[in-house]
N, C-alpha and C positions, 0 to 999 in steps of 0.2 A: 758619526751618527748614522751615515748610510748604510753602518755596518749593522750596528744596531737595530734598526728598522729593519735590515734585510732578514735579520736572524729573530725579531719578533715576528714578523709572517712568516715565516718557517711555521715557528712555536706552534701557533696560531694554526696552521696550516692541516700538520700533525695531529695535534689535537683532535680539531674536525673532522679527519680522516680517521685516526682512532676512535674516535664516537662514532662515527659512522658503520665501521666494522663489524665494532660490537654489538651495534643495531641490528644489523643482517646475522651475525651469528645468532645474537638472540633469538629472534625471529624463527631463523632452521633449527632451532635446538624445540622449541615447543611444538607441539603437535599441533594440527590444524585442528580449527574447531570444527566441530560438527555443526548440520547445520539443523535446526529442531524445527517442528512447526510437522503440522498435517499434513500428510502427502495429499496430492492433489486427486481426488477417484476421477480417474479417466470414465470418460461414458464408454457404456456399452458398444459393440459395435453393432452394425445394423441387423448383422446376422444372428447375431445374439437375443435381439429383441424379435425375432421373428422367429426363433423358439420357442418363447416363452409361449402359455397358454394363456390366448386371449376371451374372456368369457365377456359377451354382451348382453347386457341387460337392458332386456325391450323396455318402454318408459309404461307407469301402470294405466290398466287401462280401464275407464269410466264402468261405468254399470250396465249402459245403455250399448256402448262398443263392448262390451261383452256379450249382450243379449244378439247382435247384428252377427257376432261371428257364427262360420259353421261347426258343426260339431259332426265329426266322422262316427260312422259305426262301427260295431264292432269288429275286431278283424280287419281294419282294413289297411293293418301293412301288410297282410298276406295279399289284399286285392290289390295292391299298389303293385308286388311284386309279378303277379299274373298279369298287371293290365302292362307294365313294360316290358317282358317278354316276348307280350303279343303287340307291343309298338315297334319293337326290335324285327320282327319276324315279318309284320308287314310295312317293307319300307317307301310303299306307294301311299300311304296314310299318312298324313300331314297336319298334325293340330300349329296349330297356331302360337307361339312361344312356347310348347311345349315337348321336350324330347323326353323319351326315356331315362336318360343319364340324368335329367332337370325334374324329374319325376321322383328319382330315387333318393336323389340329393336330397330335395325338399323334405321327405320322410326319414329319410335319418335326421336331419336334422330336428324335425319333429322327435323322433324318438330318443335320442339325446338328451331336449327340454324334458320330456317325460322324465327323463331317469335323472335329473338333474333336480326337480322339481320332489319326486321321489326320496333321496336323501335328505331334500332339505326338510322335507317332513319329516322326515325319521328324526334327524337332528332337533330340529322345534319341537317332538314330539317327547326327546328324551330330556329336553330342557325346561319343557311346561307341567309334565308330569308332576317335578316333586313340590312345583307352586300350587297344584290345581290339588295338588291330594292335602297339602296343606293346607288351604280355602277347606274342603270338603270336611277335614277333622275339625276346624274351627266352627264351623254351621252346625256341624252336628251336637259339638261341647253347647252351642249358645242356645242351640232349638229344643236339647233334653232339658238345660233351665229356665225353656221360658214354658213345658210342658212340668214343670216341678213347679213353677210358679204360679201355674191354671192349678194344678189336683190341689196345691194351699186355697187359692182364691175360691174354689169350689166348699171345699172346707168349714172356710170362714163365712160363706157367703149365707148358709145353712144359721150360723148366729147373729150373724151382722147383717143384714143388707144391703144398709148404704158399701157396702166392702163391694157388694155381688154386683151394685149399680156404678161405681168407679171404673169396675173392670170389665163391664160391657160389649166393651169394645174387643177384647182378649177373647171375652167367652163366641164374640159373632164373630173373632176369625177364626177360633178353632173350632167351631163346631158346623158340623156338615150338615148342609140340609138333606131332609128325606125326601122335600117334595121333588119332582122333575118335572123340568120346565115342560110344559106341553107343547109337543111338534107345531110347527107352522102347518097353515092349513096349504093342502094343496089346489095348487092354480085349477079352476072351474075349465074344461073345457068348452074351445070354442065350438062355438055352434056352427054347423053345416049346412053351406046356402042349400039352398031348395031350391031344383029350376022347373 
């Protein structure tokens, strides 16, 4: 019986080792899978972003900080460029936070906003256009019948005239008056002490 036993764990043994094998070849014979899913986007690097064009947008400003601000004259990035030349030239003159290089900066920068500012008008300009002309055909279709609707009311008014009394109100907004308002009178001058 020892013998037996001996040679069913063999059997046994074999077997398992046989399955086994054929696991691992199976295995190498099929190609790896791929592996799916979205590749990950790497961030930019920091260099990359400091490429990029960065445009700031000042936050909007009230009515009032608008009236407070200054407003240059004309010309005067040509006197920007004259007044730092001559900041350059005398270097014993000394403002106070300001250099020339800080001078010119500020104005281009300004001139920049202008031209920045400039396009986007153009742009809003070429995009309102075919609303605003559209509004304008529309007022003008509604205003020729409500002026077909006054020469009828007019018309009728001539046989009917409770018609000419309904539409009152029609005939007192299209019709102009002749009279003009009479001027205010002007201020009395003051009198002049006597001494």
């Amino acid at each position: 019986m020892a013998t037996n036993k001996k040679s069913s764990r063999r059997a046994t043994q074999s077997k398992v080792t046989s399955s086994r094998t054929k696991r691992s070849t199976a295995k190498s014979r099929t190609p790896a899978k791929k592996k799916t899913g979205a590749k990950r986007a790497s961030a930019p690097s920091s260099g990359a972003r400091s490429k990029e064009k960065r445009t700031v947008v000042p936050p909007s400003l009230t009515t009032a900080a608008r009236r407070k601000l200054l407003k240059p004259k004309d010309q005067f990035v040509e006197v920007v460029e004259k007044t730092a030349r001559a900041l350059r030239s005398r270097r014993e003159m000394k403002v106070p936070n300001v250099t020339a290089a800080k001078l010119e900066s500020l104005t281009a920068k300004a001139v920049r906003a202008a031209k920045r500012e400039m396009i986007a008008r153009e742009q809003f300009e070429k995009k309102i256009r075919p609303l605003s002309d559209g509004r304008l055909l529309a007022e003008d279709a509604a205003y020729r019948a409500l002026l077909d609707v006054y020469a009828a009311v007019k018309l009728y008014a001539r046989s009917s005239p409770a018609i000419g009394e309904e539409f009152a109100f029609l005939t007192e907004h299209l019709t102009f008056s002749r009279e003009r308002p009479e001027p205010a009178p002007a201020p009395a001058p003051e009198p002049t002490p006597q001494p």
